[in-house]
Backbone as numpy.savetxt, mean C-alpha at the origin, in Angstrom:
# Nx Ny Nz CAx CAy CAz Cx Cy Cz
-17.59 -4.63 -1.16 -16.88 -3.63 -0.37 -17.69 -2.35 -0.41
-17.69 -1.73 0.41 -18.38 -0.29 1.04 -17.76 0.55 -0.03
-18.72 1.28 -0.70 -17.73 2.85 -1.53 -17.30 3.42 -0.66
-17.88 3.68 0.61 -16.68 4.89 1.38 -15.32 4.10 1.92
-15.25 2.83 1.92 -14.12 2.40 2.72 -13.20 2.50 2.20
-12.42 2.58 0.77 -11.56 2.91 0.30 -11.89 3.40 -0.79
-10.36 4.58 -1.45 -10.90 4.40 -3.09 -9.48 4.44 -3.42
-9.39 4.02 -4.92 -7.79 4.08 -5.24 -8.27 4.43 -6.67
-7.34 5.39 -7.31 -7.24 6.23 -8.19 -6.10 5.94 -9.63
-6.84 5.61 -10.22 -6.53 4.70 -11.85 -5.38 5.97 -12.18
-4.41 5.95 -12.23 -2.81 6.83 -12.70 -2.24 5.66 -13.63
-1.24 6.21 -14.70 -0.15 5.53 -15.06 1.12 5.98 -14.72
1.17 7.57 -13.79 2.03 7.91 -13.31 2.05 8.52 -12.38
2.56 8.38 -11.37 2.58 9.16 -9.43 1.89 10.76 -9.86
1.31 11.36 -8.98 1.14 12.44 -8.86 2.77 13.48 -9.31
2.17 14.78 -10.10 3.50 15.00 -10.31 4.15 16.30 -9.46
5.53 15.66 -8.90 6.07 16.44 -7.73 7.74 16.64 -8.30
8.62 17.75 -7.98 9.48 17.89 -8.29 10.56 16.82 -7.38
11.20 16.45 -8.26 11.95 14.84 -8.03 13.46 15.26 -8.01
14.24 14.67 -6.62 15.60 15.59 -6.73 16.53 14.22 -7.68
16.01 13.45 -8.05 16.99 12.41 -8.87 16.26 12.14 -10.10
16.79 11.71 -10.68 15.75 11.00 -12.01 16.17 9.62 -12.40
15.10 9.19 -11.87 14.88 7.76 -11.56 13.76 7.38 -11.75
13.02 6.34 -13.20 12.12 6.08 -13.69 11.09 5.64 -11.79
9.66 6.04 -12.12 8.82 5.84 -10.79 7.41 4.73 -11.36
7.53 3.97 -10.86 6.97 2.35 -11.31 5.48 2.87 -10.25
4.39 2.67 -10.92 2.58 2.59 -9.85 2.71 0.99 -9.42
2.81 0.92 -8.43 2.96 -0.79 -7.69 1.04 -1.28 -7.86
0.84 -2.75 -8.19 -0.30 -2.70 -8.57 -1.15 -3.56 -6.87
-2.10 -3.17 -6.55 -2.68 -3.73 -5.42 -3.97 -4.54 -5.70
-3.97 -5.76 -4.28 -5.10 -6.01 -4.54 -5.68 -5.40 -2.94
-6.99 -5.63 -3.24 -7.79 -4.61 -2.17 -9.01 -6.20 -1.64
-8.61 -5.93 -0.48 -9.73 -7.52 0.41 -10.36 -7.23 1.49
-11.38 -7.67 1.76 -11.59 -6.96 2.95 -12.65 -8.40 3.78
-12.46 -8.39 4.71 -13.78 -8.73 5.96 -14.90 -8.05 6.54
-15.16 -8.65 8.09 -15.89 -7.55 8.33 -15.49 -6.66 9.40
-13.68 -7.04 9.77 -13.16 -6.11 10.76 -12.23 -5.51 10.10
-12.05 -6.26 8.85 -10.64 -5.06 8.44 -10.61 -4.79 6.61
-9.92 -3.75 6.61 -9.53 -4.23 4.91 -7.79 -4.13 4.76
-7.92 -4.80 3.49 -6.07 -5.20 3.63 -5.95 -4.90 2.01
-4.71 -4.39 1.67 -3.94 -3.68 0.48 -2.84 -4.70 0.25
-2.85 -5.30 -0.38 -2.02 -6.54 -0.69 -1.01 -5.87 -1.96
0.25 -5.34 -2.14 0.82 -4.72 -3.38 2.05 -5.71 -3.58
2.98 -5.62 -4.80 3.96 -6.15 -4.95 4.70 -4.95 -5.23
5.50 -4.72 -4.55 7.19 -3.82 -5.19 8.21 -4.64 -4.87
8.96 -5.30 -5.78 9.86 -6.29 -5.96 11.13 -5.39 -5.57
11.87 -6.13 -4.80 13.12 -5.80 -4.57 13.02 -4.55 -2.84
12.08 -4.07 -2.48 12.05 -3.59 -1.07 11.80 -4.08 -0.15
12.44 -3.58 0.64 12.31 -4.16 2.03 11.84 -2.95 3.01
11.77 -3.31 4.34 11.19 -2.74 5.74 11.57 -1.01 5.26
13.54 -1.27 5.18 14.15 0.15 5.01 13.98 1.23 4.22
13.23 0.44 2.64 13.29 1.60 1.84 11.57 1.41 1.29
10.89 1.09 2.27 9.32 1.61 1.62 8.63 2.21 3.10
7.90 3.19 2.59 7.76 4.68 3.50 5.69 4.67 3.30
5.50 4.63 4.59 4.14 4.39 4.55 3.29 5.83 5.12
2.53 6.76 4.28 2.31 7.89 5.24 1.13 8.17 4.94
0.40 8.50 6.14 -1.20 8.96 6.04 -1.18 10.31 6.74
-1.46 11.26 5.78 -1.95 12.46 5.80 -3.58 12.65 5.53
-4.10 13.14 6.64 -5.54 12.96 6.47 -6.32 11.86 5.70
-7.42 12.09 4.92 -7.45 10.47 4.76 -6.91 10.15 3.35
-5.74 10.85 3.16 -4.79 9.96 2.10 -3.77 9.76 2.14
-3.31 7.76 2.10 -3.12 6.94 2.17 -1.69 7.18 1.05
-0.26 7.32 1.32 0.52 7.12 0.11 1.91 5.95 0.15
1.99 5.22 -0.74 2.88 4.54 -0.66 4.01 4.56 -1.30
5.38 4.76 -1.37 6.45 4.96 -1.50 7.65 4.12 -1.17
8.49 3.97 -2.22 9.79 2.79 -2.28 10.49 2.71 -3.01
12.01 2.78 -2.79 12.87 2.48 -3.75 13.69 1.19 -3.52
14.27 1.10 -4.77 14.38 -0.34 -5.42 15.81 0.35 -6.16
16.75 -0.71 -5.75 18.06 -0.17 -6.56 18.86 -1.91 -6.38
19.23 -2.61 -7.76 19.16 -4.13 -8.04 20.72 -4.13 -7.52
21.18 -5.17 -6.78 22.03 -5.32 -6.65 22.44 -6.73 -6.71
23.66 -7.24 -7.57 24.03 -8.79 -7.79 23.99 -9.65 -6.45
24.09 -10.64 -6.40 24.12 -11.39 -5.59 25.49 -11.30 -5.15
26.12 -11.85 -3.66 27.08 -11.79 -3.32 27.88 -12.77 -4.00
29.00 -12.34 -4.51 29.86 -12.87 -4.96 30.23 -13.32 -6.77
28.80 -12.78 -7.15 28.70 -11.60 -8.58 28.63 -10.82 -9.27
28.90 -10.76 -10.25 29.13 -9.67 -11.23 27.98 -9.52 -12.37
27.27 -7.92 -12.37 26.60 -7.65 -13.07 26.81 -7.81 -15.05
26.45 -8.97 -15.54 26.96 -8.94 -16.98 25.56 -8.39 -17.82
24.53 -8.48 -17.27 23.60 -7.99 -18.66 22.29 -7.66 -17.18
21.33 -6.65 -17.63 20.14 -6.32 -17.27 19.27 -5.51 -17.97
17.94 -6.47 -17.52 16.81 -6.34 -18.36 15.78 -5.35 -17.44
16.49 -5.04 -16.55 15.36 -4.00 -15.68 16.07 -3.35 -14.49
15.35 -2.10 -14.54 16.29 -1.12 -13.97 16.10 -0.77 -12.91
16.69 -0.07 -12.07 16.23 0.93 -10.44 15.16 1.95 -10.37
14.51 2.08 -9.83 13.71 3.02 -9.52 12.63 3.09 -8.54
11.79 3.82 -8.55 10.77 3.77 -7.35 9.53 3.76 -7.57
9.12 3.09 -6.71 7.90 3.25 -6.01 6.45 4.23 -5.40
5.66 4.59 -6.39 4.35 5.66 -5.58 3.22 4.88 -5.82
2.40 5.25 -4.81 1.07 4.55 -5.57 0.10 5.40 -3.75
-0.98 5.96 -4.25 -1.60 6.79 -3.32 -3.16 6.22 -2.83
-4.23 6.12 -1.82 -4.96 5.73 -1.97 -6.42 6.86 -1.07
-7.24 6.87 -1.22 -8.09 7.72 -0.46 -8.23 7.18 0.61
-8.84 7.22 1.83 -9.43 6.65 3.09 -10.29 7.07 3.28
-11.90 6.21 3.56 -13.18 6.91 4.19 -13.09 6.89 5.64
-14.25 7.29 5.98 -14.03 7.27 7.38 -14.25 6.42 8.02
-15.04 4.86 7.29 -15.05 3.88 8.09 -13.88 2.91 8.56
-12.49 3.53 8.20 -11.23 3.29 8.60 -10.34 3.49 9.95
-10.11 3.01 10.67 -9.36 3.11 12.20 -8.42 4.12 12.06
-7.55 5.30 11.74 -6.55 4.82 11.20 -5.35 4.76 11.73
-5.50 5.21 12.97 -4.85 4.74 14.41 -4.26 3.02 14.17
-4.98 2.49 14.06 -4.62 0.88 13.96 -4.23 0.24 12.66
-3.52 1.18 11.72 -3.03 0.64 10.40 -2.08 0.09 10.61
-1.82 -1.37 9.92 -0.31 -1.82 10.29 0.56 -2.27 8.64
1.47 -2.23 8.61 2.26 -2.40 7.39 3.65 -3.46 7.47
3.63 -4.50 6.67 4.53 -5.43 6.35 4.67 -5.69 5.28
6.09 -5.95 5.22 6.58 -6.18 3.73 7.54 -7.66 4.26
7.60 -8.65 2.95 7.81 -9.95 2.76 8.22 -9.94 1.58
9.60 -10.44 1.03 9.39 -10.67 -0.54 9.29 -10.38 -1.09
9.14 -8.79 -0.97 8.88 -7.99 -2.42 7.53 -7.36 -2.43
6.78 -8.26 -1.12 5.14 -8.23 -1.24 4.79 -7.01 -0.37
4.03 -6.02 -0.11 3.58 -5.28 1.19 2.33 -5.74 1.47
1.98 -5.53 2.63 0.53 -5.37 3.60 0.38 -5.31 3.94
-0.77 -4.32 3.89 -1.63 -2.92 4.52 -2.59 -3.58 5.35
-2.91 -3.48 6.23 -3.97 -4.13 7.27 -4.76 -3.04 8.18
-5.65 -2.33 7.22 -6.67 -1.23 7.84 -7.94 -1.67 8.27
-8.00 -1.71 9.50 -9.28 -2.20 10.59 -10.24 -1.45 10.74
-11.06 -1.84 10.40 -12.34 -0.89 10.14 -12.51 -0.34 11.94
-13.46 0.91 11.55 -13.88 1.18 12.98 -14.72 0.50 13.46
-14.86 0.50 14.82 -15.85 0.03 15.62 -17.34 0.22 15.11
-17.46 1.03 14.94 -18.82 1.61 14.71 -19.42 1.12 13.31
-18.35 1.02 12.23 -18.57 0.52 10.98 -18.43 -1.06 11.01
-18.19 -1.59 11.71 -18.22 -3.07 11.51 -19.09 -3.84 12.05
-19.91 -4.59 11.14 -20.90 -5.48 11.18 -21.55 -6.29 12.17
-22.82 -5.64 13.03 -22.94 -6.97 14.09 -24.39 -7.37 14.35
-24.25 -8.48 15.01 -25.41 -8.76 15.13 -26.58 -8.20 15.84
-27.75 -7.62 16.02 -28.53 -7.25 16.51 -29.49 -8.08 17.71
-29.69 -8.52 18.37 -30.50 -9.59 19.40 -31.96 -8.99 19.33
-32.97 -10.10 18.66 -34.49 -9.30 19.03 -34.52 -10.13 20.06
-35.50 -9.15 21.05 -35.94 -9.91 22.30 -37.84 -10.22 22.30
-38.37 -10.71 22.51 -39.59 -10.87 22.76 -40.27 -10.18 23.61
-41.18 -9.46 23.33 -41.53 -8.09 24.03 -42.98 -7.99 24.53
């Protein structure tokens, strides 16, 4: 992978911002893949969906955000838990060989992914020699 195409920044805890609840904030862990048209952010935050994870690019940084609040299954009752509510940060840089017009984001399962398409200009092609 290209050093300028992404960078992501080793934290054990979100950047620190004044928080109107207090609610433990979990770093979601990613994997980072790439081709030669795109790169993709593969993370797990268990328990979110579409509604409560918030995808925002401010210049070229990349932040991810989600809350998670456990709720029993229908038609049970909470008797014991081993893990609690809270949220979601995890931030990433962007170089410029990134689209970022064409970022797209899905979540599945608990799973998200990031699908950042490299630019035109940065992606790999073949050259034709001609005989001269």
């Amino acid at each position: 992978m290209a050093d300028s195409t992404i960078t992501k920044r080793e934290s054990t805890t979100p950047a620190p911002v004044e928080r109107a609840k207090e609610t433990p904030v979990f770093v979601p862990r990613f994997d980072i893949v790439e081709n030669e048209t795109e790169v993709a952010l593969i993370g797990d935050m268990p328990g979110v969906d579409e509604a409560s994870v918030d995808v925002d690019l401010e210049g070229s940084e990349l932040t991810i955000r989600g809350t998670f609040v456990p709720k029993p299954p229908e038609g049970y009752t909470l008797n014991y838990r081993e893990y609690t509510s809270g949220d979601y940060e995890r931030s990433f840089t962007l170089g410029d060989t990134i689209d970022r017009a064409g970022i797209k984001a899905v979540v599945k399962d608990g799973v998200l992914r990031l699908t950042l398409p490299k630019a035109k200009e940065a992606q790999a092609r073949k050259i034709t020699v001609k005989a001269g």
